[in-house]
C-alpha positions in Angstrom: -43.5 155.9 -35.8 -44.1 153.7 -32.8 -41.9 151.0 -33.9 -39.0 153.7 -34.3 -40.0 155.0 -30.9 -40.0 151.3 -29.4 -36.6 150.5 -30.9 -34.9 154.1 -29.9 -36.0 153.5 -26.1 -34.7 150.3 -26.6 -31.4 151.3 -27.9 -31.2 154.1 -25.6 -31.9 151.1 -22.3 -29.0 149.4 -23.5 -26.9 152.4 -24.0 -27.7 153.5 -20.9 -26.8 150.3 -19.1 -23.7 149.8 -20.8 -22.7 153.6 -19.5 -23.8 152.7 -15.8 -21.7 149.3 -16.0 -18.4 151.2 -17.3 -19.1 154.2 -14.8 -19.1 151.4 -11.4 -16.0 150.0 -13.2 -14.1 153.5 -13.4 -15.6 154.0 -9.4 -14.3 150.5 -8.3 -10.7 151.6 -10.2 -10.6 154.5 -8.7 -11.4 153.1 -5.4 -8.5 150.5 -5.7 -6.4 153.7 -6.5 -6.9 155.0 -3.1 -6.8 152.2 -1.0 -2.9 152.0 -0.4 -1.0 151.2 2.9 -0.2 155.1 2.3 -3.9 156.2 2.8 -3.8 155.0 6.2 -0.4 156.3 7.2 -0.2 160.0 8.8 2.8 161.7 11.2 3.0 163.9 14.2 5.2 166.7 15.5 7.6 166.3 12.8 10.4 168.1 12.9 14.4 168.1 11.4 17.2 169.2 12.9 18.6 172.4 11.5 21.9 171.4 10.1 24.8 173.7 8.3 26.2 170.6 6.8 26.6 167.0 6.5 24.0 164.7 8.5 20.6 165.7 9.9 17.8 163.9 11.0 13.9 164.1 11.2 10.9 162.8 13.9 7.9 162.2 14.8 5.1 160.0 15.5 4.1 158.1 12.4 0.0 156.8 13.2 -1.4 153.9 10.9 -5.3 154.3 11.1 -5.6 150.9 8.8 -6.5 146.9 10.5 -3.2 145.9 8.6 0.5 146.6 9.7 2.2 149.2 7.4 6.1 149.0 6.5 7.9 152.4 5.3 11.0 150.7 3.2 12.6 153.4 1.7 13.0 157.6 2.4 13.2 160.2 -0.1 14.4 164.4 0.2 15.2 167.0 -1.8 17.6 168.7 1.1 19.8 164.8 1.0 20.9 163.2 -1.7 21.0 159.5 0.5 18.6 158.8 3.1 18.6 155.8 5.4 15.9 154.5 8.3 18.0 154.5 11.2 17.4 152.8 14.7 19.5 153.3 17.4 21.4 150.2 19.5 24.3 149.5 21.5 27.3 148.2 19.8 29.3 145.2 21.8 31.4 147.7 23.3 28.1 149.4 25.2 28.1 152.7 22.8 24.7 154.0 21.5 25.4 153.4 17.5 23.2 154.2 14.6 22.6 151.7 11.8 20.3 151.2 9.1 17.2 149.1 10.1 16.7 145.8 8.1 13.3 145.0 7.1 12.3 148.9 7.3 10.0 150.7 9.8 6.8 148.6 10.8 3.9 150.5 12.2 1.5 148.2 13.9 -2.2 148.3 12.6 -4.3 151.0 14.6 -0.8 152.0 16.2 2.0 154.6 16.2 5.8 154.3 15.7 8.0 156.9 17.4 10.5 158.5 15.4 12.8 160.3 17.7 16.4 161.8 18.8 18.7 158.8 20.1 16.5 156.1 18.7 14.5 155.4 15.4 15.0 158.0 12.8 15.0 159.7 9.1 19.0 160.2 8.4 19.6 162.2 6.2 23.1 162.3 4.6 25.3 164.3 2.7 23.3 167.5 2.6 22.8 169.5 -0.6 22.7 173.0 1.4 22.8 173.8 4.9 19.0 173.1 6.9 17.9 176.1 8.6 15.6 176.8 11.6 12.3 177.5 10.0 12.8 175.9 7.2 10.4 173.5 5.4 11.4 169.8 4.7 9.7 168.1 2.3 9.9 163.9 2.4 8.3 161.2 0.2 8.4 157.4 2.4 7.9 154.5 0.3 5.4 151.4 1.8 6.2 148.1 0.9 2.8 148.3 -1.2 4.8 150.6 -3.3 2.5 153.9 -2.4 4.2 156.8 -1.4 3.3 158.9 1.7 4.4 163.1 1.6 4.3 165.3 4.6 6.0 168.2 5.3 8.5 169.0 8.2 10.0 172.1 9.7 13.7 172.3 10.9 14.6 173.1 13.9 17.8 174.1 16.2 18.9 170.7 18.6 21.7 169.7 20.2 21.2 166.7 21.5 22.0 162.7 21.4 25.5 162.1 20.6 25.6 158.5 18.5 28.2 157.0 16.2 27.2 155.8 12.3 27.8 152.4 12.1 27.2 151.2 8.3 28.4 149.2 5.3 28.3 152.4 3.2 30.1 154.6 5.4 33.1 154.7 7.5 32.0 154.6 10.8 31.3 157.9 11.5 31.3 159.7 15.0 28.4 161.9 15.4 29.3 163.7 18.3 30.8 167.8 17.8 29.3 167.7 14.6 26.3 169.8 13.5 24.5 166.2 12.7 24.1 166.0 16.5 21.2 164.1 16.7 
């Protein structure tokens, strides 16, 4: 009886060990899971500008609380079926223009990025249904790590900025009279 008792501690030590050894593997996995450039991105004051049609925009201050720089490359929306980062810059004639921004958003490690009427924004085009004061915005942006970051925006009337589009996918495209004001 000993010998069986011996041998079924024995057993159960290795069982045991073998459990603990596959539980800190699952741990560290999950760990890696969560530890994205996403994790450490958050935003501000966002907001969209209500829109009945056609182009509308949304801002705010994007904060990265990681050491490391984090690069949004790529935004996503149910209200637009094409979204673009947009920065703002004068064209050689002296006109404020918006284009898309090569190389994507960077925010600096332990900084913020502004995202705001006349300058850097979320353009989104060809709406599916008009945007609505009061209305909830949902957005996925895509890091360069591949996570995805979600937040929530609500619209709001603005009349403001008055730019022109200037893109390889579009004609250029005067955004001033139009309810895409930005």
């Amino acid at each position: 009886m000993r010998t069986l008792t011996t041998t079924g501690l024995a057993a159960s030590a290795v069982l045991l060990l073998a459990l603990t050894g596959c539980s800190a593997a699952s741990q560290d996995s999950a760990e890696a899971d969560t530890n994205t450039e996403a994790t450490a991105l958050s935003i501000d004051d966002a907001w969209v500008k209500a829109a009945d049609s056609g182009m509308s925009a949304a801002f705010g201050t994007l904060e990265n609380g990681s050491d490391q720089d984090v690069t949004i490359v790529k935004a996503e929306s149910d209200a637009s079926p094409m979204m673009e980062l947009h920065e703002t810059v004068a064209n050689d004639a002296g006109e404020m223009v918006m284009q898309e921004k090569k190389g994507g958003f960077v925010i600096p490690a332990g900084g913020s990025y502004e995202l705001s009427p006349g300058a850097n924004h979320l353009m989104m085009m060809g709406l599916d249904a008009p945007v609505t004061a009061g209305d909830e915005v949902g957005f996925t942006l895509t890091l360069t790590d591949g996570s995805t970051y979600e937040f929530t925006a609500p619209a709001k009337d603005y009349s403001g900025a008055n730019e022109t589009y200037e893109g390889d996918d579009m004609s250029d495209m005067d955004m001033s009279g139009t309810d895409a004001d930005q």
